[in-house]
MDAnalysis code that builds the backbone (N, CA, C; Angstrom):
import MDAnalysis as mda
import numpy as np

u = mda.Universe.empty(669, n_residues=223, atom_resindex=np.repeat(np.arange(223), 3), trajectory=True)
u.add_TopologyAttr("name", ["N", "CA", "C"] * 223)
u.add_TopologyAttr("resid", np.arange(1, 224))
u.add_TopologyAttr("resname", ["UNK", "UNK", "UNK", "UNK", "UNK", "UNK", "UNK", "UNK", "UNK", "UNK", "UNK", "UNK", "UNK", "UNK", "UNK", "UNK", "UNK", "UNK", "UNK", "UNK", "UNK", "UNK", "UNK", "UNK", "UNK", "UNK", "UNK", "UNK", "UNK", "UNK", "UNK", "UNK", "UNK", "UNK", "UNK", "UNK", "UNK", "UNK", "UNK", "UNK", "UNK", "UNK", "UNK", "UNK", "UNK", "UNK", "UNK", "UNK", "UNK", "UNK", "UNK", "UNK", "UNK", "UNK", "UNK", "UNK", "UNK", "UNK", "UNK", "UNK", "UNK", "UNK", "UNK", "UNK", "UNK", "UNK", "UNK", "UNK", "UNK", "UNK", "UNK", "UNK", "UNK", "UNK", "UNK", "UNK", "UNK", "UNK", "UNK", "UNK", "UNK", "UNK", "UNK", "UNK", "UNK", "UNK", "UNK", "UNK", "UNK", "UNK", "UNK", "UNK", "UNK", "UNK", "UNK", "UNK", "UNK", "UNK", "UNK", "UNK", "UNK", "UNK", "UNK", "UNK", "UNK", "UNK", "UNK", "UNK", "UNK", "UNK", "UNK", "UNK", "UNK", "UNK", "UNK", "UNK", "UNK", "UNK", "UNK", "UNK", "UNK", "UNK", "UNK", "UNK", "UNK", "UNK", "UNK", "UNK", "UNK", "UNK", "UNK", "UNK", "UNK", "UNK", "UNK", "UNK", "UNK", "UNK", "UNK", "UNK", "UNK", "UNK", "UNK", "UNK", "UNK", "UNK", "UNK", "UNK", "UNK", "UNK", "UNK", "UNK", "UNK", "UNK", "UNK", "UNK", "UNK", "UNK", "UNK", "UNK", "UNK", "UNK", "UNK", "UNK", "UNK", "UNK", "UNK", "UNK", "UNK", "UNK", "UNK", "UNK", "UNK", "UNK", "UNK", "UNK", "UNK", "UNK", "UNK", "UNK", "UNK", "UNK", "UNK", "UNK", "UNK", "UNK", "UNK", "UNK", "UNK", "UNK", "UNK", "UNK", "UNK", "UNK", "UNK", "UNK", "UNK", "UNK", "UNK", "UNK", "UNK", "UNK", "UNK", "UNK", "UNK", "UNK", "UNK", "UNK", "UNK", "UNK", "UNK", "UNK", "UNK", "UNK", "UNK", "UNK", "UNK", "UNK", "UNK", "UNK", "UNK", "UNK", "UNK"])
u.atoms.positions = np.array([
    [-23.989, -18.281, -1.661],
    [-23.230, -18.044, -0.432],
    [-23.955, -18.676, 0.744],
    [-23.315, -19.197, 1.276],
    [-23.350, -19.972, 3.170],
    [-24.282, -18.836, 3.690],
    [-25.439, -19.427, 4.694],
    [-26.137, -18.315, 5.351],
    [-25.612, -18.712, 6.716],
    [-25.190, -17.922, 7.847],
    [-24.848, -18.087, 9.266],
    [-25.572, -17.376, 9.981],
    [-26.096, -18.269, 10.949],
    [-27.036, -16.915, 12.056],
    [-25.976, -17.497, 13.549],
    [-25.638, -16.138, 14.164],
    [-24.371, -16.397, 15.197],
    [-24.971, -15.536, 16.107],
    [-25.216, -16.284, 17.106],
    [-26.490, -16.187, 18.542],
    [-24.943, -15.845, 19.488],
    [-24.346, -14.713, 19.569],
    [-22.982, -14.384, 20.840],
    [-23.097, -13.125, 20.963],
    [-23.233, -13.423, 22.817],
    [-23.245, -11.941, 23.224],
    [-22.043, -11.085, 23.406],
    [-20.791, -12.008, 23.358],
    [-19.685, -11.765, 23.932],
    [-19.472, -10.419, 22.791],
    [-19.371, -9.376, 22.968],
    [-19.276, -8.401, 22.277],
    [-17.286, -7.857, 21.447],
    [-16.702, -8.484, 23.000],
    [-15.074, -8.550, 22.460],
    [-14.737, -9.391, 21.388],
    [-15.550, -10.968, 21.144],
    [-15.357, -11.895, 20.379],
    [-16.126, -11.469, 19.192],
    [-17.559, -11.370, 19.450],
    [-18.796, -11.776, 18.641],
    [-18.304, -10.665, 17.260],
    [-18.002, -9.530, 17.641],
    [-17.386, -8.623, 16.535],
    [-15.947, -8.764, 15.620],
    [-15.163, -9.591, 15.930],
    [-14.322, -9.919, 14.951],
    [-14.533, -11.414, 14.446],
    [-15.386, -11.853, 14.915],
    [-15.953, -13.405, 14.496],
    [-17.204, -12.660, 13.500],
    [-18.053, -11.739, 13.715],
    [-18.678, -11.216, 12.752],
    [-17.823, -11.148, 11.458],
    [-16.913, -10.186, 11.132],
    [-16.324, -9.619, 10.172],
    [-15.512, -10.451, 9.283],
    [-14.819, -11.781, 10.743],
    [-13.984, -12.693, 9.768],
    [-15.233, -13.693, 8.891],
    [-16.283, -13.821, 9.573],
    [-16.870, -14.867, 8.823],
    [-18.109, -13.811, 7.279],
    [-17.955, -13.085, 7.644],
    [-18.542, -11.902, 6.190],
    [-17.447, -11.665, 5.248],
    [-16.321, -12.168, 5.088],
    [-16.029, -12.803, 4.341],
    [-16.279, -14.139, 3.178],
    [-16.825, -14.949, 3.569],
    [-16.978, -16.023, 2.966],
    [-18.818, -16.414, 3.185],
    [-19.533, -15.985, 3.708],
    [-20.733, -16.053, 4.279],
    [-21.602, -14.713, 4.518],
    [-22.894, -15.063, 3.919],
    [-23.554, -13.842, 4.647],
    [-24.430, -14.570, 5.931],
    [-24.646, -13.335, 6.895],
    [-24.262, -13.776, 9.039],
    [-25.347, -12.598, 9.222],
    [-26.032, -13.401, 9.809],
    [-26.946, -12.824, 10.581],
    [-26.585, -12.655, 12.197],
    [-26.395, -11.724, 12.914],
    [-26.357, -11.875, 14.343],
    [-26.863, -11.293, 14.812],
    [-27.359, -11.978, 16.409],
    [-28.316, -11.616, 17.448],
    [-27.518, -11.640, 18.560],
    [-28.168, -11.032, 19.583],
    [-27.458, -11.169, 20.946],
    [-28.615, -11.792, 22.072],
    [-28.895, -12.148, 21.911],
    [-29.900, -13.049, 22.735],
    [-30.305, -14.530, 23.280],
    [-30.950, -15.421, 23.639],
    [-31.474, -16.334, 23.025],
    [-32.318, -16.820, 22.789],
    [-33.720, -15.909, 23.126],
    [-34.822, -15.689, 22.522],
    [-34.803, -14.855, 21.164],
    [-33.875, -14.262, 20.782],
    [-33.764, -13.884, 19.620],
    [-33.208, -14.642, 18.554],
    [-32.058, -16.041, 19.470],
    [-31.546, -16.494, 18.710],
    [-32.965, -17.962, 18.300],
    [-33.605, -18.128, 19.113],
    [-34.535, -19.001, 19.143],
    [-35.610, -18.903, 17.732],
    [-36.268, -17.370, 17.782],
    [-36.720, -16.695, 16.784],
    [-36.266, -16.744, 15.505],
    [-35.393, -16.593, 15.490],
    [-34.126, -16.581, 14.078],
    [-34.235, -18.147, 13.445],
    [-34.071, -18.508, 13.961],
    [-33.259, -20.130, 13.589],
    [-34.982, -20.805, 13.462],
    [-36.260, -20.667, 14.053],
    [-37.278, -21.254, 13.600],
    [-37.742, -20.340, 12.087],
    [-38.003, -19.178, 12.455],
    [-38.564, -18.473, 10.988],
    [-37.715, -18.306, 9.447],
    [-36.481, -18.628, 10.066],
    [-35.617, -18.329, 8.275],
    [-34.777, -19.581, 8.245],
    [-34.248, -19.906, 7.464],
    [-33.171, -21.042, 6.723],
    [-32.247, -20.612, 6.757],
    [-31.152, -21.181, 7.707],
    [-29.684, -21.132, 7.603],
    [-29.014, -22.197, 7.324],
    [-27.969, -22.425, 6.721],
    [-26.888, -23.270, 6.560],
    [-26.373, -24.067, 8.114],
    [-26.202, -23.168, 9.265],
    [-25.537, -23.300, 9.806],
    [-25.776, -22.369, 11.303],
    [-25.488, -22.519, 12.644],
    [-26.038, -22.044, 13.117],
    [-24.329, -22.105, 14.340],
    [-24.079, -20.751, 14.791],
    [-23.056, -20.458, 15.856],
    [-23.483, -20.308, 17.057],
    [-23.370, -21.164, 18.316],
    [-24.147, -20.869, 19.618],
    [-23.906, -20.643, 20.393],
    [-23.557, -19.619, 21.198],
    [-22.706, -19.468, 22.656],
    [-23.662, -20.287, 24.110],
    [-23.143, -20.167, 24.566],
    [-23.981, -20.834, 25.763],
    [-24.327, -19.897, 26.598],
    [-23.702, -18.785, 27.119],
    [-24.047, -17.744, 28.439],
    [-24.668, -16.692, 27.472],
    [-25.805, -16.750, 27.846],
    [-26.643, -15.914, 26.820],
    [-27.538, -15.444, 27.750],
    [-28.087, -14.056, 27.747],
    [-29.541, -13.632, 28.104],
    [-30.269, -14.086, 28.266],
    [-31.708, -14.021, 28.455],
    [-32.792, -14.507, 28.358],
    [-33.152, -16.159, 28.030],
    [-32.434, -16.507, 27.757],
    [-32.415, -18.109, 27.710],
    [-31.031, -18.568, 27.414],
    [-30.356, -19.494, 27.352],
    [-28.898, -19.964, 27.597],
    [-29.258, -20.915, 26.119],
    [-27.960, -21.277, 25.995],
    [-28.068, -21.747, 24.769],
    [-28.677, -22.935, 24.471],
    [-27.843, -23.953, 26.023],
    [-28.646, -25.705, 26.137],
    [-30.393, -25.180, 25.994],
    [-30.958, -24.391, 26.358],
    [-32.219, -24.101, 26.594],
    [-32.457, -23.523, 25.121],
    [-31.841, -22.965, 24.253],
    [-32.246, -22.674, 22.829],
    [-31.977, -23.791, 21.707],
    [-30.966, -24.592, 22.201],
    [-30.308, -26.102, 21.420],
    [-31.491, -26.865, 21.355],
    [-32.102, -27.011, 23.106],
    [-32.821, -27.991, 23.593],
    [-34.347, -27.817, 22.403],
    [-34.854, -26.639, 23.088],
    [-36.114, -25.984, 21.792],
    [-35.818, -26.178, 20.321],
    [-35.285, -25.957, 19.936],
    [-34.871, -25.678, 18.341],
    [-35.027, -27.608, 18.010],
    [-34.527, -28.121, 18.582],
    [-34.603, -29.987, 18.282],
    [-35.676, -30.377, 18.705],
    [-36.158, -29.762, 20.027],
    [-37.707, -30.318, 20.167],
    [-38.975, -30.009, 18.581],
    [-38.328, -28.910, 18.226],
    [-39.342, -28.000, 17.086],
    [-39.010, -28.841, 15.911],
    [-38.220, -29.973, 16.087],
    [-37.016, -30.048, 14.728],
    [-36.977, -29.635, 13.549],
    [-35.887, -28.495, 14.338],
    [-35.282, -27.861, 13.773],
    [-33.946, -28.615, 13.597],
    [-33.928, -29.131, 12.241],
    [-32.299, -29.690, 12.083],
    [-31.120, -29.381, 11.194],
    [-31.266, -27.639, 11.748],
    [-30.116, -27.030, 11.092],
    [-28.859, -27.252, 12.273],
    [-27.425, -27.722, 11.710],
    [-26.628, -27.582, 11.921],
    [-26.449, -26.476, 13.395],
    [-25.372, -27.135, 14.477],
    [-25.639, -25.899, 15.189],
    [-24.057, -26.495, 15.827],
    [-23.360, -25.517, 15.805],
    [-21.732, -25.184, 16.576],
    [-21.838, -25.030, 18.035],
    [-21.499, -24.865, 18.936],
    [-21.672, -24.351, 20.357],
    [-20.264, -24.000, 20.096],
    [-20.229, -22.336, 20.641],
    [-18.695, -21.854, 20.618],
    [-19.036, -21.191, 22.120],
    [-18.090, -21.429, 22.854],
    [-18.160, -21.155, 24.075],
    [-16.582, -21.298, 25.165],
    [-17.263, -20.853, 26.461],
    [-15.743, -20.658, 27.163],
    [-15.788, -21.887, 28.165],
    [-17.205, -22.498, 28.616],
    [-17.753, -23.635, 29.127],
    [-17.041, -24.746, 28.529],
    [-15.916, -25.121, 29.193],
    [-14.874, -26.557, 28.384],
    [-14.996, -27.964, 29.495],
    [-15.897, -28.069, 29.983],
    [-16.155, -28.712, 31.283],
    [-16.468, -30.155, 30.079],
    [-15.929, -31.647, 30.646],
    [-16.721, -32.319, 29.985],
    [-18.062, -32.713, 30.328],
    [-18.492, -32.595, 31.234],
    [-19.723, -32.896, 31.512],
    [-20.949, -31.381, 30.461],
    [-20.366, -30.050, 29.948],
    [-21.142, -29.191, 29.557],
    [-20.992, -29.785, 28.066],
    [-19.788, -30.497, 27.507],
    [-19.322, -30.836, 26.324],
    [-20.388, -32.310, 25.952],
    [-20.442, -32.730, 26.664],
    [-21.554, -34.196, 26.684],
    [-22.438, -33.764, 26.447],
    [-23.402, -32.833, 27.235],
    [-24.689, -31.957, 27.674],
    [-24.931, -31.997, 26.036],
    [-24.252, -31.039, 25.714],
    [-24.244, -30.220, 24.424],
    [-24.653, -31.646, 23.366],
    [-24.184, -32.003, 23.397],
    [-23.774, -33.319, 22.208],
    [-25.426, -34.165, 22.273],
    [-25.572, -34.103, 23.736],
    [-26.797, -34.700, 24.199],
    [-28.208, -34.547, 23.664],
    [-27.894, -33.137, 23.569],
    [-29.629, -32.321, 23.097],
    [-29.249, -32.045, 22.123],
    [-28.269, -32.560, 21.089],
    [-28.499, -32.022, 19.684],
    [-27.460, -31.272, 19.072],
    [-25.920, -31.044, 19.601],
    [-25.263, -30.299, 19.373],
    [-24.376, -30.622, 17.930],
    [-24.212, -30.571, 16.760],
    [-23.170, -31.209, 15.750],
    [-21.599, -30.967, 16.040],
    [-21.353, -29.642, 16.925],
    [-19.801, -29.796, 17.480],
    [-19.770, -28.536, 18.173],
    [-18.371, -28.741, 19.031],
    [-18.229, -27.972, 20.129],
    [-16.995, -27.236, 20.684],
    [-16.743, -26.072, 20.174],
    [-15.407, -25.359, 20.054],
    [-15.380, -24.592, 21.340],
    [-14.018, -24.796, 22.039],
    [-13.587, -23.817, 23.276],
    [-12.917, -22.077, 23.238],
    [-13.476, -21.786, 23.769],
    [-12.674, -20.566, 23.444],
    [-11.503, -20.294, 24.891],
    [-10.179, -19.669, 24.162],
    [-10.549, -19.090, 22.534],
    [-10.094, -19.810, 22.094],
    [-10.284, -19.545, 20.559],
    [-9.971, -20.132, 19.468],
    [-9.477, -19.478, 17.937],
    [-8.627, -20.067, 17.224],
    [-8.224, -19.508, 15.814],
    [-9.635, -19.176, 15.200],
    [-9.170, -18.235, 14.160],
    [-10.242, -18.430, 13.340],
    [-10.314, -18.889, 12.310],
    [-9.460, -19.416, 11.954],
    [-9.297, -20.444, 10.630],
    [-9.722, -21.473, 11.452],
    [-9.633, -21.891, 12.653],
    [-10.015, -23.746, 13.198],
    [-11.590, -23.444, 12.954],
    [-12.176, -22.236, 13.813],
    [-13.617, -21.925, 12.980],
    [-13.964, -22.335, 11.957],
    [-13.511, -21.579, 11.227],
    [-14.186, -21.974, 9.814],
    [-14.060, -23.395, 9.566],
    [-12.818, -23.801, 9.082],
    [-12.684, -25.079, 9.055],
    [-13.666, -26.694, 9.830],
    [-13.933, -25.948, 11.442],
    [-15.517, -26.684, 11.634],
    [-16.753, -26.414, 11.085],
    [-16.721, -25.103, 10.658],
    [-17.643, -24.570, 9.769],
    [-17.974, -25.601, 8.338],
    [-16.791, -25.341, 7.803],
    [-16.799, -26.027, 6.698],
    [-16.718, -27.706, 6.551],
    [-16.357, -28.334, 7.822],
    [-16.854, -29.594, 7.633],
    [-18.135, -30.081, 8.289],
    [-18.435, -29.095, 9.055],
    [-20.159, -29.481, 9.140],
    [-21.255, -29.286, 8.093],
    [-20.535, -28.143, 7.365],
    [-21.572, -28.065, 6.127],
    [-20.847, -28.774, 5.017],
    [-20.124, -29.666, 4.915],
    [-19.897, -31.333, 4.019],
    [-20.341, -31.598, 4.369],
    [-20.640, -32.297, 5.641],
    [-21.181, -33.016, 6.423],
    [-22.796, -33.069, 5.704],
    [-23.368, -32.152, 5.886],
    [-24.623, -32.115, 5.693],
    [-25.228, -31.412, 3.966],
    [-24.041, -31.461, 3.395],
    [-24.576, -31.454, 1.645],
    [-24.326, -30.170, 1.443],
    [-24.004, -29.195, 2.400],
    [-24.595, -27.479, 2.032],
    [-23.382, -27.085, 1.418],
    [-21.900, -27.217, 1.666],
    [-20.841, -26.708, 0.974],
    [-20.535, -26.460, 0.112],
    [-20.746, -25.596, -0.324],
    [-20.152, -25.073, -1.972],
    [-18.854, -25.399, -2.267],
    [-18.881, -24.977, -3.715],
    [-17.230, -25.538, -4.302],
    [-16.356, -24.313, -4.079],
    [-15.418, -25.317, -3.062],
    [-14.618, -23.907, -2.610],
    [-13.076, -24.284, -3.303],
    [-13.031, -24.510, -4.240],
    [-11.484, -25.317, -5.071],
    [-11.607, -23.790, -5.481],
    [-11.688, -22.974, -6.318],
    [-11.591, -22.156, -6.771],
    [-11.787, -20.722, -5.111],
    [-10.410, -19.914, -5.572],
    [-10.639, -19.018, -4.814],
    [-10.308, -17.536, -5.607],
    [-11.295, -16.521, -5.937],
    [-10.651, -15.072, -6.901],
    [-10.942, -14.058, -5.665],
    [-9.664, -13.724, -6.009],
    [-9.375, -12.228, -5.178],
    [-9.253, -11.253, -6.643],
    [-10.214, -10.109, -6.317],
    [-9.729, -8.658, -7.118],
    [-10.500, -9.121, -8.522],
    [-9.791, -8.432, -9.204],
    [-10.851, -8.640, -10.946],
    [-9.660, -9.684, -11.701],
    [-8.090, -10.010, -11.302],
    [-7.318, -10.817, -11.723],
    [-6.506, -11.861, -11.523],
    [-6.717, -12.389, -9.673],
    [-6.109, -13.116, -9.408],
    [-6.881, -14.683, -8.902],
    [-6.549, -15.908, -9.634],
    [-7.582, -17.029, -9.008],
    [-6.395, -17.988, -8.566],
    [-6.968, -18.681, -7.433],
    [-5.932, -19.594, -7.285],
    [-7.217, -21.010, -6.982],
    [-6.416, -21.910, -7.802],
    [-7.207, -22.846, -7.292],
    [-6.529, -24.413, -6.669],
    [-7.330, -24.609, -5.301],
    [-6.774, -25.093, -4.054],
    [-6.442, -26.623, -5.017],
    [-7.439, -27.314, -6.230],
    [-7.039, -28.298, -6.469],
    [-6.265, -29.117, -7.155],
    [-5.467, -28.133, -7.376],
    [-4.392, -28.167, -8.248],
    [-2.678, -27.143, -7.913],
    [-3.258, -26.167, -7.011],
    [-2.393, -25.268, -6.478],
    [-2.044, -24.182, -7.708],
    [-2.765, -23.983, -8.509],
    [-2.211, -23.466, -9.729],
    [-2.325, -21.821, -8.803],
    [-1.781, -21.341, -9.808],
    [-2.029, -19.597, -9.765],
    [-2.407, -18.743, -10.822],
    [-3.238, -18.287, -10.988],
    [-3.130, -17.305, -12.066],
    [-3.803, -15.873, -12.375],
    [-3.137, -14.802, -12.983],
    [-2.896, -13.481, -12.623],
    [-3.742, -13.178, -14.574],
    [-5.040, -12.739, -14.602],
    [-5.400, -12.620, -15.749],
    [-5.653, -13.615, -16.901],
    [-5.435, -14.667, -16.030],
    [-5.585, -16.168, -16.726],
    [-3.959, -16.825, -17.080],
    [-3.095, -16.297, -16.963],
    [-1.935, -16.565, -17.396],
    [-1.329, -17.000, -15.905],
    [-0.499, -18.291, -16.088],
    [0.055, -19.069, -14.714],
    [1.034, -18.190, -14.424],
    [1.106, -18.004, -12.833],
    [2.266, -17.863, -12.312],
    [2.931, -18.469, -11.198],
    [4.361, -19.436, -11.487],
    [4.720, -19.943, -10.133],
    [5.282, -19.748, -8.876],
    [3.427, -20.044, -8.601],
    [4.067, -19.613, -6.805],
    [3.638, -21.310, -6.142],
    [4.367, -21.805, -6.008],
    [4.665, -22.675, -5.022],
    [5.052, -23.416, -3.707],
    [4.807, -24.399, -3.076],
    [5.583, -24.474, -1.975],
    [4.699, -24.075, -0.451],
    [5.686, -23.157, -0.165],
    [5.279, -22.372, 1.192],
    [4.890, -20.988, 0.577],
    [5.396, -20.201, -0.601],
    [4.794, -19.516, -0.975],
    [3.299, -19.639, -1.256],
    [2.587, -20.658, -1.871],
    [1.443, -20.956, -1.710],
    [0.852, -20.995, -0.480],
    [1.523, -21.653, 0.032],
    [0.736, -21.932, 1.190],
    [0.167, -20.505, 2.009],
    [1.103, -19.739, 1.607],
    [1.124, -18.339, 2.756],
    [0.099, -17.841, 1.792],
    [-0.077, -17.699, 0.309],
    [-0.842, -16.645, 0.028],
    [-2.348, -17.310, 0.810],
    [-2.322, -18.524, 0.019],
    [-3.546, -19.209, 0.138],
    [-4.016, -18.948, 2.177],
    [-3.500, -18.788, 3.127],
    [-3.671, -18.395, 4.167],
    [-3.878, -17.017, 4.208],
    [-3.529, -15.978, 3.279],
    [-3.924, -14.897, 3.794],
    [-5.395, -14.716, 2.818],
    [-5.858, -15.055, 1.922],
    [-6.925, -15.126, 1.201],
    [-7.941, -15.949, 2.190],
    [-7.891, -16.630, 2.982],
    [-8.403, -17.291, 3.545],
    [-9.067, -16.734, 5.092],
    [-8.263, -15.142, 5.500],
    [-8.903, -14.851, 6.303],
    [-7.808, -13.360, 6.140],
    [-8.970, -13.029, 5.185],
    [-9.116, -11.428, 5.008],
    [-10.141, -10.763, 6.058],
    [-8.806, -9.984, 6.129],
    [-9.588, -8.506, 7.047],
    [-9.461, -8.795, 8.535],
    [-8.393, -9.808, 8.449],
    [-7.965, -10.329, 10.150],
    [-6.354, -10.140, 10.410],
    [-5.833, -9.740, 11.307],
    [-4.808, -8.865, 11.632],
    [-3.966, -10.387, 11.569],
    [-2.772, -10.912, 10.962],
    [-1.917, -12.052, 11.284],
    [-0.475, -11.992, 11.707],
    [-0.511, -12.080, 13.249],
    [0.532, -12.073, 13.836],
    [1.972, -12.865, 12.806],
    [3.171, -12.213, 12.734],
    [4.175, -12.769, 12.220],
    [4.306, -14.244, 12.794],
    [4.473, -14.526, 14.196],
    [4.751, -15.617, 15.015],
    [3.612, -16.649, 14.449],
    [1.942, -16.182, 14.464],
    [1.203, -17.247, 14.131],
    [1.360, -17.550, 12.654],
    [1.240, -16.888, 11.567],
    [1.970, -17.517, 10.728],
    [2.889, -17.902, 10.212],
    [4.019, -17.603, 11.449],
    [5.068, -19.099, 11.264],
    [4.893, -19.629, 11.700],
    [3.937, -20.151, 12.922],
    [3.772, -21.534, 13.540],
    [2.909, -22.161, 12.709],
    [1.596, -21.495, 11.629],
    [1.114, -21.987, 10.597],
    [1.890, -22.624, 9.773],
    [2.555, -22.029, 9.021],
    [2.661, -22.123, 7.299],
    [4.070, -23.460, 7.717],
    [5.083, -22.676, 8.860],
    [6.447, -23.338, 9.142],
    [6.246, -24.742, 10.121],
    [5.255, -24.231, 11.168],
    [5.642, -25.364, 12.037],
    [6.264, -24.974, 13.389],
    [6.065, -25.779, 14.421],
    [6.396, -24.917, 15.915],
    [7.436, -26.032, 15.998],
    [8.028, -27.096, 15.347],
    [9.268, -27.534, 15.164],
    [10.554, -26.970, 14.059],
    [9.717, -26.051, 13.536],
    [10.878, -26.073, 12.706],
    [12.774, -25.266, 12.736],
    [13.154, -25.382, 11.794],
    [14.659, -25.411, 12.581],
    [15.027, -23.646, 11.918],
    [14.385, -23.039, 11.095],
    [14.254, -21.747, 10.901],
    [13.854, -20.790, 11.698],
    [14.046, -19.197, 11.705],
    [13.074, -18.383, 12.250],
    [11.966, -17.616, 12.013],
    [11.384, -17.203, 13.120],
    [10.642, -16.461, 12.206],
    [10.580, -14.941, 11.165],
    [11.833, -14.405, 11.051],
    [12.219, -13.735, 10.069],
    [11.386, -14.573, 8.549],
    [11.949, -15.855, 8.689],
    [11.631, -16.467, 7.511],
    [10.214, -16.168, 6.498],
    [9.261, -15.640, 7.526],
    [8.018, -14.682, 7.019],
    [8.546, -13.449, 6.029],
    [9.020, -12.484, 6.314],
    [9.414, -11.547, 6.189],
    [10.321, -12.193, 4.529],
    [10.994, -12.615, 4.364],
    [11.309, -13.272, 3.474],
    [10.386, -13.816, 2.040],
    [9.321, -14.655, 2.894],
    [8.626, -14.918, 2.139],
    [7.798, -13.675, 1.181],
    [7.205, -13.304, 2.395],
    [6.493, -11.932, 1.680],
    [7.047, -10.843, 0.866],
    [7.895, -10.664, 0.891],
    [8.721, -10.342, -0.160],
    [8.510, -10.899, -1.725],
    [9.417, -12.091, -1.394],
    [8.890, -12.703, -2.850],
    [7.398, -13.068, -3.374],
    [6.715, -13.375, -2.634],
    [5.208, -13.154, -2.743],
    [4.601, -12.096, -3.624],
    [5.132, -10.766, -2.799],
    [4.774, -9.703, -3.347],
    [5.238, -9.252, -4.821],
    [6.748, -9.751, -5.025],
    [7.113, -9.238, -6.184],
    [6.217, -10.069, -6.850],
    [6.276, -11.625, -6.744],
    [5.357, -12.484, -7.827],
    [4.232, -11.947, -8.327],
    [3.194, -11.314, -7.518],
    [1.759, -10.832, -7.287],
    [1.827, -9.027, -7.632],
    [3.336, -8.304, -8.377],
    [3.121, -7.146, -8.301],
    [1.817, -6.813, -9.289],
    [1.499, -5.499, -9.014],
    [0.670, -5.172, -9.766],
    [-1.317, -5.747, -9.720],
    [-1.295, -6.406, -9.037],
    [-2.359, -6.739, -8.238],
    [-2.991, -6.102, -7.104],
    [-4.226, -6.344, -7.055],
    [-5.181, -6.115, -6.287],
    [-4.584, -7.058, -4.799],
    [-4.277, -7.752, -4.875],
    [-3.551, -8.542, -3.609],
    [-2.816, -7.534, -2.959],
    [-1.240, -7.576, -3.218],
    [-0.773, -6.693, -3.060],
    [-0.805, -5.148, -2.623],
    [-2.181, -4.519, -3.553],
    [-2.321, -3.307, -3.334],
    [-2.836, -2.863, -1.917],
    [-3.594, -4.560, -1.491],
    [-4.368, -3.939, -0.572],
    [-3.847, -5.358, 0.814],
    [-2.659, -5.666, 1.003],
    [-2.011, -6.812, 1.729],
    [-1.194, -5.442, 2.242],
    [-1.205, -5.349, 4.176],
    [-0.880, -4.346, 4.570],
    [-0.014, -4.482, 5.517],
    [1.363, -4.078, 5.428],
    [1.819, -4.505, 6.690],
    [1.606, -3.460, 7.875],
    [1.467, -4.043, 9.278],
    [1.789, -3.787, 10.650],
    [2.855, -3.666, 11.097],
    [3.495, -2.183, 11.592],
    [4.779, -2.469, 11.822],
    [4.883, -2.923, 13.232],
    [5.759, -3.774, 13.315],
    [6.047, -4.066, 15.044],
    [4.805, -5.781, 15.170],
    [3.708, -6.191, 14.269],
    [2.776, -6.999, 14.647],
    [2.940, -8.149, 13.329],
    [2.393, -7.777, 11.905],
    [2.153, -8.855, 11.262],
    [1.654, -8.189, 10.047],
    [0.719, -8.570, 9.456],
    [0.216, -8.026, 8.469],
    [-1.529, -7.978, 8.432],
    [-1.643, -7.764, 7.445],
    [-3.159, -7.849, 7.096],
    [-3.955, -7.553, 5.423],
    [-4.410, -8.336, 5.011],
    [-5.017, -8.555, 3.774],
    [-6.728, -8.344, 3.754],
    [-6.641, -6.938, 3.597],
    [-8.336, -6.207, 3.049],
    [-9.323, -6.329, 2.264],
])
C-alpha cells in the first residue's frame, strides 16, 4: 500500500481528504509545518500532500527545505492560493503539481496516482476486490461475483467502478450524473436512480450492495 504524509491544517477539508484517501493508502497527517518538515525528512513516503497556509512555517518554506535536504519525495501543493505567480513559486522550489481548492476527490487521487507513475511507486491497480466476492477488473471491464462473470456493462460499469473508487464519500445524485452522463447530455438526472437499481439487482446478495447506502433527498454512499 501507497504511504501519504498530508501536512493540512484546514480542519473542514483535511478530515474528509483524510478518510477518502484511507481508503486506498495508508496517511499519515500533521497539522503543522515544522511537523510536516519532520515527517517527510525521518520516514519514507510515496508521496507527499502540501497546503501552503500552515503554522509555524508555510509550505514554500517546508517545499523550499525538504529540496534543499534532497529530499525527492514527490510533493502535491493542495491549496486555496490559485494566484499564478504562487503557482510558478511552487513549481520553482520543487513542486511536482498543484491543485486549487476546492476540488473533487477523485481529480485528487487521480493526481495522486499519476505522480506516483510518474515516479515508479504505483501499484497494480487493474484489479479492484470489494468484500470476500466481488472483483472487477479495470482492464478488461470484466465483473465477477465468486469468480463467476457477471454482465455489467456500459454505464453500469462505469457507475459501479466510481463508487468503489471513492468509498466512504457521500455522492451527490447531480455529481454523478455530470460524472458517469456528462453535463451535455440529453437525459436526466433521474437516469441515476435507474441505473442503481439495476446495479443493485445485478450485485444482489453482495457485500456491495449490503453496504451501498442511499441518502434520501442527497445521493448515496458506499462503506
Amino acid at each position: 500500500m501507497i504511504k501519504i504524509l498530508l501536512v493540512e491544517d484546514d480542519l473542514s477539508l483535511s478530515n474528509s481528504v483524510y478518510d477518502f484517501l484511507e481508503n486506498f493508502a495508508d496517511v499519515v497527517q500533521v497539522f503543522d509545518g515544522d511537523e510536516g518538515l519532520y515527517e517527510a525528512e525521518m520516514n519514507i513516503y510515496d508521496i507527499i500532500l502540501l497546503d501552503l497556509m500552515l503554522p509555524e512555517k508555510n509550505g514554500f518554506e517546508v517545499l523550499a527545505e525538504l529540496r534543499a535536504k534532497d529530499v525527492k519525495t514527490p510533493v502535491l501543493i493542495m491549496t486555496a492560493k490559485e494566484s499564478l505567480d504562487d503557482k510558478m513559486h511552487g513549481f520553482e522550489i520543487g513542486a511536482d503539481d498543484y491543485l486549487t481548492k476546492p476540488f473533487y476527490l477523485d481529480e485528487l487521487k487521480a493526481r495522486i496516482q499519476a505522480l506516483l507513475k510518474r515516479s515508479g511507486k504505483l501499484e497494480d491497480t487493474s484489479t479492484i476486490k470489494y468484500g470476500e466476492t466481488l472483483v472487477v477488473n479495470t482492464a478488461n471491464n470484466q465483473v465477477t461475483i465468486s469468480g463467476k462473470p457477471v454482465e455489467i456493462l456500459g454505464k453500469e460499469f462505469d457507475l459501479l467502478l466510481y463508487f468503489l473508487q471513492n468509498r466512504n464519500v457521500i455522492l451527490p445524485k447531480e455529481q454523478i450524473f455530470d460524472r458517469i452522463w456528462g453535463f451535455d447530455s440529453d437525459t436526466t438526472v433521474t437516469v441515476v436512480e435507474v441505473y442503481m437499481s439495476k446495479l443493485r439487482k445485478k450485485l444482489k446478495g453482495t457485500e456491495f450492495v449490503e453496504n451501498l447506502a442511499t441518502l434520501r433527498n442527497v445521493g448515496y454512499i458506499l462503506r
